[in-house]
C-alpha positions in Angstrom: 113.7 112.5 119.5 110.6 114.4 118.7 108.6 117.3 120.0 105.1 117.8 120.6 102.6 120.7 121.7 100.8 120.5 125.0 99.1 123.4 126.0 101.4 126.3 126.1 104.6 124.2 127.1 106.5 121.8 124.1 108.1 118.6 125.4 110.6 116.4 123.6 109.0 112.6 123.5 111.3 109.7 122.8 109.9 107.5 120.0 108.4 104.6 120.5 110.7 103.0 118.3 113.6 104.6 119.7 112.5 103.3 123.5 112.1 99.5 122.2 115.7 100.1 120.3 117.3 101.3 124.1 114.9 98.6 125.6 116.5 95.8 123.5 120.4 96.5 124.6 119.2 96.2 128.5 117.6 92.7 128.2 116.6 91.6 131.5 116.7 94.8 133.2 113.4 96.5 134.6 114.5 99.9 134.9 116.4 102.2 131.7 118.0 105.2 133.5 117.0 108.6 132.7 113.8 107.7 131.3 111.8 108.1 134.5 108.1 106.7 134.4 109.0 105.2 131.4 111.7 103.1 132.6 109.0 99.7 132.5 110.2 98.8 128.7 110.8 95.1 129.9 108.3 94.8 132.6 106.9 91.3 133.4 109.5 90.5 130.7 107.4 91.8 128.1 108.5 94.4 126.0 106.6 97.4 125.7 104.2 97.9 122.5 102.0 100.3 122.1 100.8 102.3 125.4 101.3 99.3 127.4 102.6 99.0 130.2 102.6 103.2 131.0 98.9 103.0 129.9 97.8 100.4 132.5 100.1 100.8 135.7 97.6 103.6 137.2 94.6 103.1 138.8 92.7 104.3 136.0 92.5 103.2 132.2 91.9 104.9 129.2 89.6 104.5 126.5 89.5 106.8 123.5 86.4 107.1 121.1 86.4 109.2 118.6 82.5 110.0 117.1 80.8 112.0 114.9 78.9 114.4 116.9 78.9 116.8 114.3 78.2 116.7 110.4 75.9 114.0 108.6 76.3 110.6 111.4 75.9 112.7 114.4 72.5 111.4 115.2 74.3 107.8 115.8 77.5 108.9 116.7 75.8 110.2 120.0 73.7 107.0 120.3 76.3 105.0 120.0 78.7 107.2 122.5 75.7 106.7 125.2 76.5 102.7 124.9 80.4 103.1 125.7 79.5 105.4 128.4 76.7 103.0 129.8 79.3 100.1 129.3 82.1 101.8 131.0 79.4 102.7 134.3 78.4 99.4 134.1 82.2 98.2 134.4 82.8 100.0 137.0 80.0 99.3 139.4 80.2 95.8 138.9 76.9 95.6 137.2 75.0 92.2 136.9 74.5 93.0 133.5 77.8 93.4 132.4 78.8 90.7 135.1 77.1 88.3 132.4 79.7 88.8 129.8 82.9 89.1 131.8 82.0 86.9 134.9 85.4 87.9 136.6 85.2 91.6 136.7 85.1 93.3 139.7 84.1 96.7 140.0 86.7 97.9 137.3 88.7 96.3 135.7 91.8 94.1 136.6 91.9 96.4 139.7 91.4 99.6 137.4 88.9 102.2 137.0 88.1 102.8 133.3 87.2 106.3 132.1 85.9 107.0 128.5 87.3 109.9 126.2 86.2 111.2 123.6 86.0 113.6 120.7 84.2 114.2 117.9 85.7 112.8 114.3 83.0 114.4 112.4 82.9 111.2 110.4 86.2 112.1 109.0 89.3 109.8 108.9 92.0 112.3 109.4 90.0 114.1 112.3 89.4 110.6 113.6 93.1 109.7 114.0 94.1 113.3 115.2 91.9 112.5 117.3 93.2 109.6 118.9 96.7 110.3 118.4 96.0 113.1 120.8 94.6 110.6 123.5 97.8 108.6 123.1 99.9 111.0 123.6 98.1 112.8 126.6 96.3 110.4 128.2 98.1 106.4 127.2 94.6 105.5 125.9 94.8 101.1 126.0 91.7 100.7 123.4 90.5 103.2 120.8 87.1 102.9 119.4 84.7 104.8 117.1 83.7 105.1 113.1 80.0 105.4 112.4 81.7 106.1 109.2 83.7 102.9 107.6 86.1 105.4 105.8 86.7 105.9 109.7 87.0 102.3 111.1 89.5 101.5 108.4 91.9 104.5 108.9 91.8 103.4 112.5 92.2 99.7 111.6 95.4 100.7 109.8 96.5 103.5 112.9 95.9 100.5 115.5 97.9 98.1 113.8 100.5 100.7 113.3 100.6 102.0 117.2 99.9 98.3 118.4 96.6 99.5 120.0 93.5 97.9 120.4 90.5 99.0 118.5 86.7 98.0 118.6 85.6 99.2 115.0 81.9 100.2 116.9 79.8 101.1 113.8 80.9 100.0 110.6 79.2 98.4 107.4 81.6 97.9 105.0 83.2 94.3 103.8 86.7 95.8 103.9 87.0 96.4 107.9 87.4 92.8 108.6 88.0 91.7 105.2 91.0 93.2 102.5 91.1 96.0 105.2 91.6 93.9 108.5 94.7 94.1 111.2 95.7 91.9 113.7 94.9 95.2 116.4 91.1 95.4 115.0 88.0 93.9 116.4 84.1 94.2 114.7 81.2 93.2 116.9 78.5 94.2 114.4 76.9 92.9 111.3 77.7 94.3 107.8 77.1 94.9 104.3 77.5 91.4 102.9 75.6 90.0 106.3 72.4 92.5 105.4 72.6 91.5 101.9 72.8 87.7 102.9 69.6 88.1 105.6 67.4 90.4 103.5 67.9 89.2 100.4 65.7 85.8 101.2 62.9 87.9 102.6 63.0 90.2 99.3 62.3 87.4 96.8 60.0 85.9 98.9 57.9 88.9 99.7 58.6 90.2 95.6 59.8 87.7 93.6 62.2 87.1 90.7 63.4 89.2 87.4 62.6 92.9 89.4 64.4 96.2 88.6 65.9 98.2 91.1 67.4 101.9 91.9 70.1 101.9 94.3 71.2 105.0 96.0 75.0 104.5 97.3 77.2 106.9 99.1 80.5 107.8 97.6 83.0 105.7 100.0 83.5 101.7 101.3 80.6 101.2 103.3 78.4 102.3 100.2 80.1 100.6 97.5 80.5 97.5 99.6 76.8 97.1 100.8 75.6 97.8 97.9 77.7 95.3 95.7 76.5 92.5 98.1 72.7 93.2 98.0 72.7 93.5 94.0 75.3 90.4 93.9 72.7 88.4 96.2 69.5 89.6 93.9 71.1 89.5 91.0 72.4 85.5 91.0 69.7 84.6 93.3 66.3 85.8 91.9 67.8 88.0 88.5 66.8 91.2 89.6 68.3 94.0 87.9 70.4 97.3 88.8 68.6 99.9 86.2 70.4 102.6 88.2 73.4 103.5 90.9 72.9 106.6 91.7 76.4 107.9 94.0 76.4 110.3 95.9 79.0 112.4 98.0 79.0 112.3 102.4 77.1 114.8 103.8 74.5 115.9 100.0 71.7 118.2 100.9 70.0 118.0 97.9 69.5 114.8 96.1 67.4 115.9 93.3 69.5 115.5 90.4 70.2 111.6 91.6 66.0 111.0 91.9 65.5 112.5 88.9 67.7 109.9 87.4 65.9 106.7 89.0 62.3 108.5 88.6 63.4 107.8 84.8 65.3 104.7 85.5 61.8 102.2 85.4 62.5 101.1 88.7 60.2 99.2 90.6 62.1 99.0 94.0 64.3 103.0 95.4 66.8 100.5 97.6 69.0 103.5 99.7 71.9 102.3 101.2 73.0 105.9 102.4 73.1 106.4 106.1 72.5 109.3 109.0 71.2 112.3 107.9 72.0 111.4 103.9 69.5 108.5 104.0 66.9 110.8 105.8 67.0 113.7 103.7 67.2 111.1 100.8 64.0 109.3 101.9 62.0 112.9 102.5 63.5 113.7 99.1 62.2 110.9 97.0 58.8 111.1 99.3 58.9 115.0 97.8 59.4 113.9 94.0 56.8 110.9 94.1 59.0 108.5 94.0 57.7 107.2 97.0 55.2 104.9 97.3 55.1 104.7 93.5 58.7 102.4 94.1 58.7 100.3 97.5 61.7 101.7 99.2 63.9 99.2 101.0 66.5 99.7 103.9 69.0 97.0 103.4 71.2 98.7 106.7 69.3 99.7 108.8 69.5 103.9 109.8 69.2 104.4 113.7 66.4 106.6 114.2 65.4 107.2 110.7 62.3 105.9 111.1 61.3 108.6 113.8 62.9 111.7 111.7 60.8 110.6 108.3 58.2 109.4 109.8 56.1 106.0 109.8 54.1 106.8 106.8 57.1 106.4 105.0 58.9 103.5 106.4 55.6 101.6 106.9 55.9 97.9 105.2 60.0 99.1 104.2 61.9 95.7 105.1 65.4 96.4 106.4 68.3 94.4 107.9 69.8 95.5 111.7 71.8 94.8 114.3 69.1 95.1 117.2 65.9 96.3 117.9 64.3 97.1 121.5 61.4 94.7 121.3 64.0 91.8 121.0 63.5 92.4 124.9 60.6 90.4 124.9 62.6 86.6 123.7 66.0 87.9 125.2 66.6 88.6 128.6 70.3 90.0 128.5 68.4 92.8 125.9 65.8 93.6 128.5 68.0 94.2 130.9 70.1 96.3 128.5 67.2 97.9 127.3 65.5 98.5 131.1 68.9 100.1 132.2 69.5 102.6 128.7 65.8 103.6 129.0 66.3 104.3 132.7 69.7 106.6 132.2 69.1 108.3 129.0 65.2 108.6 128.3 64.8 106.9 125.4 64.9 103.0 124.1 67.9 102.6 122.8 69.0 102.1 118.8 71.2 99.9 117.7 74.3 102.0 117.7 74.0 102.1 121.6 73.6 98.6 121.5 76.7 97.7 119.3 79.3 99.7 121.6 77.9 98.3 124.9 78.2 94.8 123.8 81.6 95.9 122.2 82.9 97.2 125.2 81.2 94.1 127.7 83.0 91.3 125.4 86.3 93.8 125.7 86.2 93.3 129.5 85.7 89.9 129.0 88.5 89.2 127.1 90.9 91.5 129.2 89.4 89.9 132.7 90.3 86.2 131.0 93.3 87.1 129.9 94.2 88.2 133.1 96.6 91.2 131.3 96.3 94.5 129.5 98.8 93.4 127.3 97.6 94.0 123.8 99.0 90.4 122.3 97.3 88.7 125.4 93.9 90.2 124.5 94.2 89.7 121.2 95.0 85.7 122.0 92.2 85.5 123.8 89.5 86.7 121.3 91.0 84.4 118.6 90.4 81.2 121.1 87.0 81.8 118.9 85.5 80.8 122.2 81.6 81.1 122.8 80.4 84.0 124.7 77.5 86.0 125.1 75.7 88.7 123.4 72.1 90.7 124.1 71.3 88.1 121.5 72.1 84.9 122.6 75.3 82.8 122.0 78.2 84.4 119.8 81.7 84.2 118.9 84.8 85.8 117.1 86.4 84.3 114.2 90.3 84.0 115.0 90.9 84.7 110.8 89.6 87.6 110.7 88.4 89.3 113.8 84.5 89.3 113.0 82.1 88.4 115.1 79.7 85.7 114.5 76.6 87.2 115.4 72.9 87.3 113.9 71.1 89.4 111.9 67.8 90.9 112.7 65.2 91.3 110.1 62.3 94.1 110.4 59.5 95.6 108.6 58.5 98.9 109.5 54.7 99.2 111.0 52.1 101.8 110.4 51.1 104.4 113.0 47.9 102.6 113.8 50.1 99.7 114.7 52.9 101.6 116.9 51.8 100.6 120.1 53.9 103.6 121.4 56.1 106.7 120.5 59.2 104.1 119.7 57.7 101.1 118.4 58.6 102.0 114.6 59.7 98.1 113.6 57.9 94.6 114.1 61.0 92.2 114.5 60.3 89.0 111.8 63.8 87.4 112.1 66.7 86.7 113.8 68.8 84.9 111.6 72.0 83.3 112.8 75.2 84.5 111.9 76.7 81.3 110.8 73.7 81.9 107.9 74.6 84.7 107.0 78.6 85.5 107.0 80.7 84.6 103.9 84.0 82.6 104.6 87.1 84.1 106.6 88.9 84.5 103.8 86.6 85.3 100.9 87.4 89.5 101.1 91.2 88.8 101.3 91.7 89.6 104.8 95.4 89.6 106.5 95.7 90.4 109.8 99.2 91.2 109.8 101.7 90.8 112.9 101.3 90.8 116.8 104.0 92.9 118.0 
């Protein structure tokens, strides 16, 4: 027995553990005495795990994100919270589009209203899982979702598998979320380091050729170190380009002059930033500022929702980079007009990838819950590791059951001069779309585990 703060009133809370221990000495019973609502422990002779069944047997369901809205990410934390609020409207009403990935959904879903929380993690892991422990404990949340930051989507990786609650990582670059860093609870719809690295690295010696030297700039956690080891891995054994620098830096730097100084020295011919958010924007204006830039072609190797529109297309024209979706895909993908048509329509703007990423998240989420017929956390989980084929904005994809990822492809740009824009959005010309299977290393090649079920 433990107590918790709510509002001005402290309540004493059974443990989960503790109602699973009571649950087990009344097998085959359906109600414990004394515990009141929670008296479903063995309901539909399951029993319970994680917020299931208290979290589904309303007529609404809870989902809770936790973003950055604040600090260095916020840019594309509140892109991406757009998605998961366009995807839960679109759930709701039944919409054609999301129709398209979960054919049996209703208006809701399994008979449920959904309704999105959220909070902002200020791209911090502990805020993060304060975050959602608070939406477990008030509200019986049945999926959490939200990173932006990979420090993020694994501390949630590892708090999901521990409260046997689904999570959809949203945003996240790093190798370690689905590989040494995976759980049986966690789920990754979008492309990653050692995907970027295995698209744009073709198009680099292609474009540039072999035996170049190159300046990385890395930020100082697992998305950074990972994406980074898997572009210079690919350039290095490929085409023998060299790393003359790595310069790291810490989340969240204002001033990167002491790192630029170093790779203005360094004899690099290529500035390749892997920093994201507002640390790759103030990092490109930065290295603009010092003359770094054009004297070194800058490359993107994950792409930075919106940092083409904050530094401006003089800068990122001709820059190659690697992403997850671009708006113009709407022209060779129907599913991604109609996304894009819709976003444009609610929010005023095209949408980035970020949006992108947590609609499609959430629309294959309803799918698998709608198949599986059941909020049940193993059931869902079963379903997404049938590996089956489903659909995505861009085209045909699937999950692998080994380590949660999905198989999806990777979209190579180049960014496009002013003159070229043919309006106030139109920053990338879209040269690629390369399939996943291309692209993605094996299941087990990063060590990944997934752990237990229940």
């Amino acid at each position: 027995m433990s107590d918790f703060k709510l509002g001005n009133r402290t309540t004493s809370v059974l443990s989960r553990r503790h109602v699973l221990q009571i649950g087990a000495g009344v097998a085959g019973a359906t109600l414990i005495p004394g515990l009141g609502n929670i008296g479903w422990a063995l309901a539909d002779d399951k029993p319970a795990i994680g917020t299931w069944p208290a979290g589904s047997e309303g007529d609404t369901v809870y989902i809770g994100a936790a973003v950055p809205l604040t600090g260095t990410y916020a840019v594309q934390g509140e892109d991406e919270r757009k998605g998961m609020e366009l995807a839960v409207e679109h759930i709701n009403d039944g919409h054609e589009l999301m129709k398209t990935f979960a054919p049996k959904l209703d208006k809701g879903l399994l008979g449920k209203k959904v309704e999105l929380l959220s909070a902002d993690s200020a791209a911090k892991p502990n805020q993060a899982v304060q975050a959602e422990q608070t939406f477990i404990n008030q509200n019986k949340v049945i999926m959490m979702t939200g990173s932006t930051s990979s420090a993020v989507a694994v501390a949630l990786n590892k708090f999901a598998q521990r409260e046997k609650i689904l999570y959809l990582a949203a945003i996240s670059g790093s190798n370690d979320t689905t590989g040494k860093d995976c759980v049986r609870y966690g789920f990754r719809q979008g492309f990653y380091g050692e995907m970027a690295a295995n698209a744009i690295g073709p198009v680099l010696v292609k474009n540039f050729g072999k035996n170049r030297k190159a300046a990385f700039m890395t930020p100082d956690y697992t998305y950074g170190h990972t994406t980074t080891k898997s572009v210079n891995d690919y350039l290095t054994e490929k085409a023998g380009w060299q790393m003359v620098t790595n310069q790291v830096s810490p989340l969240g730097t204002q001033d990167f002059s002491q790192y630029l100084t170093n790779i203005a020295n360094s004899g690099a011919e290529f500035l390749i930033n892997v920093n994201w958010g507002r640390d790759a924007v103030l990092s490109t204006q930065q290295a603009k500022q010092f003359g770094i830039l054009p004297q070194m072609t800058l490359v993107v190797p994950y792409q930075v929702p919106f940092l083409a529109k904050e530094v401006g297309p003089d800068i990122t024209a001709g820059v190659f980079a690697a992403t997850d979706f671009w708006w113009t895909l709407e022209d060779q993908y129907p599913l991604a007009k109609m996304f894009v048509e819709t976003f444009q329509k609610k929010y005023n703007y095209r949408p980035e990838w970020g949006a992108e990423n947590a609609y499609v998240s959430f629309a294959q989420w309803a799918r698998m819950v709608s198949e599986a017929g059941s909020f049940y956390p193993p059931d869902v989980i079963k379903q997404y590791e049938k590996g089956e084929t489903i659909p995505s904005l861009l085209g045909d994809v699937h999950y692998r059951a080994e380590d949660h990822q999905c198989v999806r492809p990777v979209v190579i740009v180049r960014g496009k001069a002013q003159k070229d824009m043919k309006n106030d959005e139109d920053f990338w010309e879209v040269l690629e779309v390369v399939p996943g299977e291309k692209v993605i290393q094996p299941a087990n090649a990063f060590g990944c585990q997934l752990g237990d079920y229940t």
